[in-house]
N, C-alpha and C positions, 0 to 999 in steps of 0.2 A: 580970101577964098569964099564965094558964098559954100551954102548948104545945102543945093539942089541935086546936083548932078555930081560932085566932085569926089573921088574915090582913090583910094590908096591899094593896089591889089597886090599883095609878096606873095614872091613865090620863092620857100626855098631852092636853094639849088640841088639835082637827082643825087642818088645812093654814089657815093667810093666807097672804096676799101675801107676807109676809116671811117666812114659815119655808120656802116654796116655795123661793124663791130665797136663801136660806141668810142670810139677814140676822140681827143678833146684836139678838132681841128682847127688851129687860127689861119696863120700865115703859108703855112707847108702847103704848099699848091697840087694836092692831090686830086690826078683827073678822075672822071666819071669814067665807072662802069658801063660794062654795056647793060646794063639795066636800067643804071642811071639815064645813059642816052637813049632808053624806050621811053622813059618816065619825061622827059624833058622834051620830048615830038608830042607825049602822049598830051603833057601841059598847053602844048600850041594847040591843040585838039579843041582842048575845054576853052581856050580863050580867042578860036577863030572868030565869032563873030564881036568882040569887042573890039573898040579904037580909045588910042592912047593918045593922049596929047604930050605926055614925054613916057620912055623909059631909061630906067636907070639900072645900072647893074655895079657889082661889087669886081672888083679890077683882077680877081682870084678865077683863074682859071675854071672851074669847076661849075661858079655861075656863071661866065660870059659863056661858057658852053652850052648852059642850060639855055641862055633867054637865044644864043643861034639857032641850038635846034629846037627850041619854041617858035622862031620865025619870025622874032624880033630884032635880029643881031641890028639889021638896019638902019633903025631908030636909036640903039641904042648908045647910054653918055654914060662911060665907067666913074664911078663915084668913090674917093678915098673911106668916104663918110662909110660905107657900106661894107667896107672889110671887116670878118669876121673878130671878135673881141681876141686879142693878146694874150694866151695861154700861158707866155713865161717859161717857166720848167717842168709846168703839164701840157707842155705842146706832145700830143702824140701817145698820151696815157688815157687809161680806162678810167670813170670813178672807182672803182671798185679797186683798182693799181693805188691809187692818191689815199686812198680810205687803210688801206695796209699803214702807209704811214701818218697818215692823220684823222683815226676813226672821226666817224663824223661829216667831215667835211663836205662841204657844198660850195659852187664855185661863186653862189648868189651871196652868203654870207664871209664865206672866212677867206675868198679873191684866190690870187697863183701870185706864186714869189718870183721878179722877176716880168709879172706881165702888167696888164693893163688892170685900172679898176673899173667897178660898174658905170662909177661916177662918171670916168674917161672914156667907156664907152657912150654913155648916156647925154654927153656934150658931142660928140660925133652923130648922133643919131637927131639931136635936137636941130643941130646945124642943117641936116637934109630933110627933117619938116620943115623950118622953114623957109627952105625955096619949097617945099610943095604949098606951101600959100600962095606963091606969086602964077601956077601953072594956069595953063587953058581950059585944064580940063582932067581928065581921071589919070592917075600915075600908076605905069607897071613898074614894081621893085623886083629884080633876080638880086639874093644874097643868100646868108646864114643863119642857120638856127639861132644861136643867140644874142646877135645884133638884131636881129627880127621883133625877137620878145622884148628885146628890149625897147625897140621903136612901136611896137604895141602900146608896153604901158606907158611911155611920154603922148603919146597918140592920146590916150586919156587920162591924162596929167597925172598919173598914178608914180611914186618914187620908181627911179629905175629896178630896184629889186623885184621890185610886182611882176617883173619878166618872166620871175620863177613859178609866177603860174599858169605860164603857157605855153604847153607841150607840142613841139613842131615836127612834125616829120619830114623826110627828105620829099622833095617835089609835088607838094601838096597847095592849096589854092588859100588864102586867106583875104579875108575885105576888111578897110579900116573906112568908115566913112560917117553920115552922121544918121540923127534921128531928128528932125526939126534942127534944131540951133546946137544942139549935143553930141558929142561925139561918140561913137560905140564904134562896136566892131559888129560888122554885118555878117561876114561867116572868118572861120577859124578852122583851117586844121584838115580842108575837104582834099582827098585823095583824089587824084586827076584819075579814076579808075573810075569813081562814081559822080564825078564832074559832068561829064561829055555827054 
């Protein structure tokens, strides 16, 4: 990949039921709100005038909905790599649910029994930069919150736990690209409300 022109842009996937109310969603294929589906037209909004030389999306309903009614369904290659991390036996709980029984806890250090580790998330995310090396040109990501953070900080070779300091919201715009030869993140976190 040179360093010119070549860009990583995710975009979580819009507001459900469960990411409203903070629920820990992996695999459980919860669709979009109709809010979510404003927020996911609103994304195609903010990202009409760019072109992609590939997009990718995560194979969960929730984002191939989002990157359709963003206006990319066309292009786009559903990616295992891109499913949200393995929750175990907090699929479907609050922190705050988890923390009754395990004061404390955070999903970046003490993991879900039963689900996936960061480590394991963190080889699934490495595996989908690495074909963003071999691309034409800038890559659109629709996925999840916490695979996202997570492919942030491998993005700049930070241990996958460093996910935990980057707070994603639902349908929101992020850039991973570089500085000269360096990698950084170029924006994080921007609301497709103040995007367009």
């Amino acid at each position: 990949m040179t360093t010119e022109a070549h860009e990583i842009v995710l975009i979580r996937h819009g507001e459900t039921a469960w990411s409203r109310t903070g629920k820990h969603t992996g695999g459980t294929d919860v669709p979009l709100t109709e809010g979510g589906r404003r927020q996911a037209q609103m994304v195609g909004a903010a990202l009409r005038s760019r072109r992609f030389a590939a997009v990718w999306t995560s194979p969960l309903s929730r984002a191939l909905d989002t990157c359709r009614l963003a206006g990319f369904g066309d292009m786009a290659v559903p990616k295992d790599e891109l499913v949200e991390w393995d929750y175990g036996e907090y699929e479907g709980r609050t922190t705050l649910e988890i923390r009754r029984e395990r004061p404390g806890w955070t999903l970046w250090h003490d993991g879900v029994p039963g689900g996936e580790t960061v480590d394991e998330v963190a080889a699934r995310v490495d595996r989908a930069l690495a074909e963003v090396e071999s691309a034409a040109g800038d890559v659109l990501v629709f996925a999840h919150g916490h695979v996202l953070r997570v492919l942030a900080a491998r993005w700049l070779d930070l241990e996958p736990e460093g996910g935990r300091l980057f707070a994603l919201d639902p349908a929101t715009l992020s850039v991973l690209g570089y500085e000269r030869e360096t990698r950084v993140i170029r924006l994080w976190n921007q609301s497709v409300a103040d995007s367009g």
